[in-house]
C-alpha positions, 0 to 999 in steps of 0.5 A, a space after each residue: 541386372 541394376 547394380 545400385 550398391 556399391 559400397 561397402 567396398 570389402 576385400 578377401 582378407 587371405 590366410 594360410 589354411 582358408 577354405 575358398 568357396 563360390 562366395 569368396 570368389 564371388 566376393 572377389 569379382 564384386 569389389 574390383 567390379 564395383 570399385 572400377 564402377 566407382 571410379 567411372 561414376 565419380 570421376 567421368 559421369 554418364 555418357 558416351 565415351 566414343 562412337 555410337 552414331 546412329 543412322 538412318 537407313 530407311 523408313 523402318 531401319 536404323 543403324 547403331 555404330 560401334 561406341 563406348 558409353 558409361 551409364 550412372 551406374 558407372 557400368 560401361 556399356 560396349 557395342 563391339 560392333 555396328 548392329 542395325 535394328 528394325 524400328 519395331 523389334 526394339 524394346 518399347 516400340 508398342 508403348 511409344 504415344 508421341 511422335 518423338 521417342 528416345 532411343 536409349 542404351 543400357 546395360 545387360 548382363 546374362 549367364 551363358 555356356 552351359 557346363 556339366 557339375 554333377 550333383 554340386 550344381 546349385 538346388 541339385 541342378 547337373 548344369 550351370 552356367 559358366 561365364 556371364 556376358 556383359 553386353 547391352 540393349 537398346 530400347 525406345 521411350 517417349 521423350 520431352 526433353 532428353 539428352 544434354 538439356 535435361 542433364 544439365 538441368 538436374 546438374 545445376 538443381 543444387 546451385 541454383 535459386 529457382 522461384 515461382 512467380 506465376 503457377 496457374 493452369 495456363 502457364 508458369 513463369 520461374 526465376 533462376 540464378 546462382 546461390 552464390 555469385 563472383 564480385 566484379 563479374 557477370 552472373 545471369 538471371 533467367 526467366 523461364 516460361 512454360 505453357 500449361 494448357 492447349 487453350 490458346 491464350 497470350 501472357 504479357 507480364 510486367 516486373 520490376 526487380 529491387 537489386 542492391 549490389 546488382 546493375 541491370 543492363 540499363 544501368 541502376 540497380 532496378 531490372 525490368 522483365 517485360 514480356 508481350 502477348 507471347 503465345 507458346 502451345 502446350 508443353 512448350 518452355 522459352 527462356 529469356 536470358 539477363 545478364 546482370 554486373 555484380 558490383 565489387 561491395 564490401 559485403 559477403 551477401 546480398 538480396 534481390 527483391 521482386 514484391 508481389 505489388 511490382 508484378 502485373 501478369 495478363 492471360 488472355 487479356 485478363 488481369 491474374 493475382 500474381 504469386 508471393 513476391 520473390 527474395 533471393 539471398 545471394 552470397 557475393 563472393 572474392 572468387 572468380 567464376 570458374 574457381 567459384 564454380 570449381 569449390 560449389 560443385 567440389 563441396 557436393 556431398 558423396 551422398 548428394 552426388 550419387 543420389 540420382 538413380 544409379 541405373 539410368 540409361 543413356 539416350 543416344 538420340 531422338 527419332 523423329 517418328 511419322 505415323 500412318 494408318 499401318 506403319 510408324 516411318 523413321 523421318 528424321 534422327 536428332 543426336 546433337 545436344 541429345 548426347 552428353 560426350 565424356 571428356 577422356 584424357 585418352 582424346 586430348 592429342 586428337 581434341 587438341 589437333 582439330 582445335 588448331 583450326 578454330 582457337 588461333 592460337 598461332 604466332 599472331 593469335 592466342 586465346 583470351 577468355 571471353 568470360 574471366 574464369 570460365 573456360 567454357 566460354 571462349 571466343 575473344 581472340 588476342 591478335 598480334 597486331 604490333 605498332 610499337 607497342 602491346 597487342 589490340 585485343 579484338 573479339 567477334 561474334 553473332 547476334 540475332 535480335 527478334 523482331 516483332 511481327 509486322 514491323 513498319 518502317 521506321 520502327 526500332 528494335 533493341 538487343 539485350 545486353 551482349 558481353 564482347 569478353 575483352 573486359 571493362 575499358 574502351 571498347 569499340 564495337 561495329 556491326 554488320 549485316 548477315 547474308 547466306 553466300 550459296 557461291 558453287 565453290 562454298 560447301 553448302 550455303 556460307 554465313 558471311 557479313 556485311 559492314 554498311 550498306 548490302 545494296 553497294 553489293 547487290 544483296 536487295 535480299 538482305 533488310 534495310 537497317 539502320 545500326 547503332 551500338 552502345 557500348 557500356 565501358 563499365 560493364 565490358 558489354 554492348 547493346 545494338 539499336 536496328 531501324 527499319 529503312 525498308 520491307 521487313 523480310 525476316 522475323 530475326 535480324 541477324 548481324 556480325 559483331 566485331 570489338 576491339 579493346 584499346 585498353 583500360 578506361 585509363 587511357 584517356 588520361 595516355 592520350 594527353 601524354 607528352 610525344 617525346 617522353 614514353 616508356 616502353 616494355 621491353 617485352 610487351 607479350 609473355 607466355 608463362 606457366 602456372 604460378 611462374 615468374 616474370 619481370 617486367 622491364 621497360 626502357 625509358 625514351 627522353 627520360 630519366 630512369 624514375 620509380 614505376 608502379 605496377 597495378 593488375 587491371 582486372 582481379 584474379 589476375 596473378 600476383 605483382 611486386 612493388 618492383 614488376 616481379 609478377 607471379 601468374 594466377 593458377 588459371 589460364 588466360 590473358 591478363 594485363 598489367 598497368 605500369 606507370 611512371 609514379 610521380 609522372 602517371 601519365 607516363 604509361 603503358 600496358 603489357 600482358 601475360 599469356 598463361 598456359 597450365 602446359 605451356 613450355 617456358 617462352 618469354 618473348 614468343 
């Protein structure tokens, strides 16, 4: 039973001598039920709240562990204990068409106990049913595209620009990025494509962008999409992602251009009339990402929020299904990216305790956002490596760079632009070769790298290549050139990254400085709260005490005085201050502030 109204929310009002009916009793179950349902719906959203792992236990059987999920309806959805179900005594089994089916859980509620009430039963029946059971069923549907991608794109249709500019039989190609956009940061545009039509035909398409307030990876404010003879079957979508700077401007908006005449598309050889020329209008915003993300999705109305269909079920996973001429076999099961976990503060020590092992957040080690403001997206890593002086920050990571088929030697590929996550300054990035390590003692195979030539190893599996990075100091991103020395072994080159950030681009001007005159931060790390406070002090060597100034290296990074009183933003994070002998500039040095919105006060640690 689909429970798509809850409002409006009306209580029993009580006086002396009032007549208690069924209704009123009735009245009273739905405004707690639907008020709880409210508050589910409102604050988690939909989706598993804990277990319900599904196994595979033979070829026609599967296995449902007990879990908790809530639906949009905001009912929650108990299986008490772990159920196994035959493939074909689940509900949607003969209406299944594909090879891949959803296998999804919904609420179900019915009547139950049977009780003896005379003539007072309703419509003059002797019995009624006296509890009503508030279980579940689960079904199968053919999916395309379920679980957290799905969510997330129907989560995003109120934020994002999306244009259309190829729509044929064949094949549809759609831009997408943000309505609203954060001066001085990051923002992506994505190019989408989507096969059509099962006739085997290539698309290459050319376009070039116009971008005022935006700088491509290149460098200018023009973008160039290239996309060669891709061939996609039918229903099959790729995206290509371009991370575009947004520039720091005056101005509250901006437009990014893509005229009808800067765009030339090919199918199957042949020239296409493209579709209308695109022009988004972007608001440019003093924000920062995550705060900026945190008012646009806060400013979504009641009635937009609660729009989606209030009975939608939640998919627990995929089965991969292989047919026969008498059977359908279970051959595989798919719940990564197809669940959608709910956050619950209940989780937060055990979330916590398994993090130890991955954030670094140790002595030597606390996290740093990889990108400013947003949370989701950490992976740089601060690490104490003291000489006298503040820590280095350093960051790794991945990088796979597709390669076309057929490569000869001597050909060169080039990544797209890759944001290391340690700012806008000097940065030095290395990159190595990545290798599959099947040694007894590993669990399984163990992704290592490689810095400079495998064959001193003697991994001959591993392709030749020659390396080179460039680094876009202004832009707090790199880009990895690869030329093939050898036999092209792969489609994919994959290779390890490291960076490490030697400090804002005014450190070329420290370098110069004179060895025996320096000041030094007394505390050149500290660890602070939300809108705490802090002053910063510096000891003078060979010098005079003089004025210091203090400047904020990035924006959004908290609040400082004229005399180094520092007050820490309301965001997580690590932040760097710039403190400079003011008559003497070239006098300097860096300190940095670790905030944390629970962290206890521990200057120093």
């Amino acid at each position: 039973m689909k429970n798509n109204q809850l409002f409006p929310f009306e209580r029993n009002r009580y006086y002396a001598g009032k007549l208690l009916t069924s209704a009123d009793f009735s009245a009273e179950q739905l405004y707690m039920n639907n008020k709880r349902r409210f508050l589910n719906r409102i604050l988690f959203g939909s989706g598993v709240v804990c277990g319900l792992n599904v196994v595979n236990l033979d070829d026609l059987s599967i296995l449902v562990e007990s879990g908790v999920a809530i639906d949009r309806a905001g009912r929650e959805i108990v299986v008490d204990s772990s159920v196994v179900k035959k493939l074909s005594g689940l509900s949607g089994f003969d209406a299944l068409g594909s090879e891949r089916a959803g296998l999804y859980i919904r609420y179900h509620e019915e009547a139950v106990h049977d009780v003896y009430c005379g003539d007072l039963g309703a419509d003059g029946r002797e019995y009624e049913r006296n509890r009503i059971d508030e279980g579940y069923e689960l079904y199968l549907k053919d999916c395309d595209e379920p679980g957290q991608a799905a969510y997330r794109e129907r989560a995003l249709e109120r934020f994002v620009l999306r244009e259309k500019i190829l729509d044929n039989a064949d094949y549809t190609v759609q831009l997408s990025m943000p309505y609203t956009v954060a001066k001085g940061y990051p923002v992506k545009l994505v190019v989408t494509i989507r096969k059509n039509s099962e006739k085997a035909k290539a698309l290459s398409f050319h376009a070039r962008m116009q971008m005022p307030s935006l700088i491509a990876p290149e460098g200018g404010h023009e973008l160039a999409i290239e996309v060669d003879s891709l061939s996609l079957p039918m229903g099959q979508q790729v995206s290509k992602d371009h991370w575009l700077y947004v520039e720091p401007v005056e101005a509250d908006e901006t437009t990014v251009l893509c005229r009808k005449e800067d765009m030339h598309f090919q199918v199957g050889g042949y020239e296409i009339e493209p579709g209308n020329g695109v022009q988004f209008r972007l608001l440019l915003s003093e924000q920062m990402p995550f705060d900026l993300a945190v008012g646009e999705v806060g400013r979504t109305t009641l009635d937009d929020d609660l729009r989606e269909d209030a009975g939608g079920d939640v998919c627990i996973a995929v089965l991969q299904l292989l047919r026969t001429d008498v059977s359908c076999l279970v051959s595989g099961i798919a719940q990564q990216g197809v669940k959608r976990y709910i956050i619950t503060p209940g989780k937060a020590g055990q979330r916590e305790a398994l993090m130890a092992y991955f954030d670094g957040s140790s002595a030597v080690e606390t996290k740093r956002e990889t990108a400013k403001g947003d949370p989701d997206r950490e992976h740089g890593i601060y690490r104490g490596i003291h000489r006298g002086e503040a820590p280095l920050p350093m960051a790794s990571g991945r990088l796979e760079i597709p390669l076309d088929v057929n490569m000869k030697k001597g050909d060169i590929c080039v990544s797209e632009e890759i944001m290391h996550g340690l700012g806008r300054g000097n940065v030095y990035v290395e990159v190595g070769t990545e290798y599959l390590d099947d040694a007894p003692y590993n669990r399984g195979s163990r992704r290592n790298t490689i810095f400079g030539n495998p064959e001193l190893f003697g991994f001959r599996e591993c392709m030749e290549v020659e390396t080179a990075v460039r680094v876009l100091n202004d832009k707090g991103s790199f880009q990895v050139a690869a030329k093939l020395l050898g036999e092209q072994k792969s489609i994919v080159l994959q290779l390890g990254w490291v960076a490490v950030r030697f400090g804002s681009v005014k450190d070329s001007d420290e370098m110069q400085e004179e060895e025996n005159r320096s000041i030094v931060p007394e505390t050149p790390t500290v660890r602070l709260r939300a809108k705490e406070s802090y002053y910063f002090n510096v000891s003078f060597h060979n010098l005079q005490p003089c004025r210091l100034s203090y400047e904020l290296t990035e924006p959004g990074s908290g609040e400082i005085t004229a005399d180094g009183m520092y007050t820490a933003p309301a965001k997580e994070g690590v932040y760097e201050i710039y403190i400079y002998c003011t008559d003497m500039p070239k006098i300097s040095t860096y300190v940095y502030a670790v905030v944390n919105k629970e962290l206890a006060l521990g200057i120093g640690k």
